[in-house]
ZADO-1210 file (C-alpha; in nm, 4 decimals, padded with zeros to 6 digits):
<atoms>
<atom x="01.4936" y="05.0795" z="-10.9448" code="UNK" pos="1"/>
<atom x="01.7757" y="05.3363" z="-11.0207" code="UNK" pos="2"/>
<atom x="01.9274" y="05.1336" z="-11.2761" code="UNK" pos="3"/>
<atom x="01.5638" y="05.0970" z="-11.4719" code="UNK" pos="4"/>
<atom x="01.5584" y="05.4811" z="-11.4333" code="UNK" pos="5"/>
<atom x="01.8850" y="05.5212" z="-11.5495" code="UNK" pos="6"/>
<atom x="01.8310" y="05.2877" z="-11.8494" code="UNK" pos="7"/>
<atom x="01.4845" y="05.4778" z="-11.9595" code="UNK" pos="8"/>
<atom x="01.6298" y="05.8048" z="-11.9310" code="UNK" pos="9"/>
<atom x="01.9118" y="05.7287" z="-12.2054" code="UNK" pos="10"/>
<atom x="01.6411" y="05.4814" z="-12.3834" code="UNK" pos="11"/>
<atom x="01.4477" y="05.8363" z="-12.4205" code="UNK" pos="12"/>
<atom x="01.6443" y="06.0351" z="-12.6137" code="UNK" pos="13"/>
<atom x="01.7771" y="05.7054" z="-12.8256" code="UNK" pos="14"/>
<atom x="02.0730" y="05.7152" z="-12.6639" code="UNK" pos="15"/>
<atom x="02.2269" y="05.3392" z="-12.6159" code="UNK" pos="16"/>
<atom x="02.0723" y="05.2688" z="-12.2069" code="UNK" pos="17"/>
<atom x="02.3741" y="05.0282" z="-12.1617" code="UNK" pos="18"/>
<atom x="02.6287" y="05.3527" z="-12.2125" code="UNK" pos="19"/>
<atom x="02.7715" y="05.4081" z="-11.8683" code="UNK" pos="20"/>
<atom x="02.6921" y="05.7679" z="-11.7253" code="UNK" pos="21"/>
<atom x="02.6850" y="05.9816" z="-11.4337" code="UNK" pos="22"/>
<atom x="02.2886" y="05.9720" z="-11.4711" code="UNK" pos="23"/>
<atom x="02.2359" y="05.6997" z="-11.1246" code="UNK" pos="24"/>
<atom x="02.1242" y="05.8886" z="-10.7953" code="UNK" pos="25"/>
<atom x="02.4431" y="05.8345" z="-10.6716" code="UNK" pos="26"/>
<atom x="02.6376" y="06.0188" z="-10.9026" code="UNK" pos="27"/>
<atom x="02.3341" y="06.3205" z="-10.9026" code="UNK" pos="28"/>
<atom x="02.3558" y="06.3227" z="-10.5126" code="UNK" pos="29"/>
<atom x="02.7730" y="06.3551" z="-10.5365" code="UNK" pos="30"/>
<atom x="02.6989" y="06.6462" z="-10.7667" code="UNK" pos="31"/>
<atom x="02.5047" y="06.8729" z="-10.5702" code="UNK" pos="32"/>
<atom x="02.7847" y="06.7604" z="-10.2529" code="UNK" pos="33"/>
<atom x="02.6486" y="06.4670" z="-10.0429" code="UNK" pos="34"/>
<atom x="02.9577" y="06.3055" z="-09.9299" code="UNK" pos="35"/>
<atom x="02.9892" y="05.9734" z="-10.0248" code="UNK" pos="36"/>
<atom x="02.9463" y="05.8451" z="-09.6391" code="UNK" pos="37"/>
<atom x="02.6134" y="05.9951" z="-09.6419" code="UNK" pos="38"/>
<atom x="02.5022" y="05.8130" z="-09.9327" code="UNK" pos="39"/>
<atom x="02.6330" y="05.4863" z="-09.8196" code="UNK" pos="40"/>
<atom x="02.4850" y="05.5401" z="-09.4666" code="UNK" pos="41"/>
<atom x="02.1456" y="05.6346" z="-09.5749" code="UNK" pos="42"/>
<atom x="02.0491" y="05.4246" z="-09.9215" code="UNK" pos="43"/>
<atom x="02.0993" y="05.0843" z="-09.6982" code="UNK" pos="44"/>
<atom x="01.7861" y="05.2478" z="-09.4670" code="UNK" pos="45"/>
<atom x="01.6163" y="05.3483" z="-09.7659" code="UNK" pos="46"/>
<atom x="01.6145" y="04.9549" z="-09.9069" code="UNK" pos="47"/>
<atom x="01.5310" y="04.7807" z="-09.5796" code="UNK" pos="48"/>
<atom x="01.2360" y="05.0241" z="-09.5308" code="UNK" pos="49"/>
<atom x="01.1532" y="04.8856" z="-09.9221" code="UNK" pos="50"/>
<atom x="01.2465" y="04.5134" z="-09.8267" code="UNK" pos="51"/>
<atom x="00.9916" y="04.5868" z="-09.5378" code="UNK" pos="52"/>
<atom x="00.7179" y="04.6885" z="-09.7305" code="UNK" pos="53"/>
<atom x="00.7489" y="04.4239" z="-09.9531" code="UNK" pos="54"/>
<atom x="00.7559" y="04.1610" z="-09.6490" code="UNK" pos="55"/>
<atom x="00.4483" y="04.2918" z="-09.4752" code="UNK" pos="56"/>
<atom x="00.2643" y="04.3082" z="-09.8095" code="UNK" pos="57"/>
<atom x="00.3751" y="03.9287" z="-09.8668" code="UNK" pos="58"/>
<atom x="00.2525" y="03.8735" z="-09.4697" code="UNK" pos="59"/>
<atom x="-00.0377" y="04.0740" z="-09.5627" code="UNK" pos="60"/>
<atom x="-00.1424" y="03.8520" z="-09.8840" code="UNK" pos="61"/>
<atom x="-00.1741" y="04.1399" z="-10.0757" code="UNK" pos="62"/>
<atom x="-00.2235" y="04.0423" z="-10.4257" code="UNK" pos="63"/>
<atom x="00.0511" y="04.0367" z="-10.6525" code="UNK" pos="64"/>
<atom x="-00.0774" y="04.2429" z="-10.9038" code="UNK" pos="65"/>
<atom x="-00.1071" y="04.5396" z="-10.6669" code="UNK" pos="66"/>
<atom x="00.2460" y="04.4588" z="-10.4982" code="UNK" pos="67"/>
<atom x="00.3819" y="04.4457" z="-10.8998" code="UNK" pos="68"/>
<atom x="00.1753" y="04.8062" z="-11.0208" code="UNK" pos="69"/>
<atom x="00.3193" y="04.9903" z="-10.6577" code="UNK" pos="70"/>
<atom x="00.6500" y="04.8948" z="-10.7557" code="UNK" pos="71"/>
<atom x="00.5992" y="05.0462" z="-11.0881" code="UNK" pos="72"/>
<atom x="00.4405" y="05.3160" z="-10.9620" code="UNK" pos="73"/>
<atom x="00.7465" y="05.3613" z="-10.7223" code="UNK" pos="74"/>
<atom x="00.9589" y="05.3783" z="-11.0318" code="UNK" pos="75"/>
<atom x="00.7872" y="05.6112" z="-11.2332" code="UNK" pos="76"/>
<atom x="00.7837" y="05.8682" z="-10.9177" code="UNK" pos="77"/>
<atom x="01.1574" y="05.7798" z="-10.8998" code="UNK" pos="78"/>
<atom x="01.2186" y="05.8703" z="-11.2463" code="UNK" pos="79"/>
<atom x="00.9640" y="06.1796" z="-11.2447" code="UNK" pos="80"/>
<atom x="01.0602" y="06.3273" z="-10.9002" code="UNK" pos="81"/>
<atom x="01.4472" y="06.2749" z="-10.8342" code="UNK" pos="82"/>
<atom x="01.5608" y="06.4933" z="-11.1148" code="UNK" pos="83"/>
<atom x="01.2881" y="06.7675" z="-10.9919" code="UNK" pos="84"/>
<atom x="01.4091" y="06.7546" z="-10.6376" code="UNK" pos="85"/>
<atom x="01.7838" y="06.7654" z="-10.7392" code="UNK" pos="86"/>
<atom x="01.8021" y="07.0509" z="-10.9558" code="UNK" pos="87"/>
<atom x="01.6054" y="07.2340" z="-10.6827" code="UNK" pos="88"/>
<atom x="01.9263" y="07.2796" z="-10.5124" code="UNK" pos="89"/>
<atom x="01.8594" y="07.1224" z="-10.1979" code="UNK" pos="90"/>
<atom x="02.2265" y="07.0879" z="-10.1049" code="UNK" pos="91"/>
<atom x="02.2194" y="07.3593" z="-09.8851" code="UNK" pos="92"/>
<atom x="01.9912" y="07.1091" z="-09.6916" code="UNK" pos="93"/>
<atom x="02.1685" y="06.8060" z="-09.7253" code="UNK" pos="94"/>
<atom x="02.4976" y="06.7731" z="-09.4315" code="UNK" pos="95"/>
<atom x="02.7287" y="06.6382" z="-09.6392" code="UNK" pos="96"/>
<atom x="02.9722" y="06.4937" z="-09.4091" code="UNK" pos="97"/>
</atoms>
């Protein structure tokens, strides 16, 4: 999901979206000074609460088509609302161990 972010946001501007850049969350959350042991303790909650959703939609039956359009929807929020909620400053908020 970052990655397809990533990739769009050079893509935009016609810059190449296989250049390597500092443009992935990661690298956004580092700048505004969440430790690195932070990150790596709270994107592996982030993904199993994703891998969950996905595997009580797929217990659910839920149609693919609406499983495929939330995930795209989950993008375009991703690529809409990270850089928003960055540049906010919210490192005052964030304990960066």
């Amino acid at each position: 999901m970052d990655s397809i972010s990533a990739m769009v946001g050079r893509a935009m501007p016609g810059k190449s979206p296989l250049k390597p850049g500092r443009d992935y969350l990661h690298h956004r959350l580092l700048n505004i000074g969440v430790s690195n042991n932070v990150y790596v303790a709270t994107m592996p909650l982030l993904h199993a609460f994703l891998v969950v959703v996905g595997l009580v939609g797929n217990h659910l039956h839920t149609p693919t088509p609406i499983m495929f359009w939330a995930f795209v929807m989950l993008v375009i929020g991703h690529y809409f609302l990270t850089p928003r909620i960055i540049s906010q400053n919210w490192s005052g908020h964030i304990q960066a161990s």
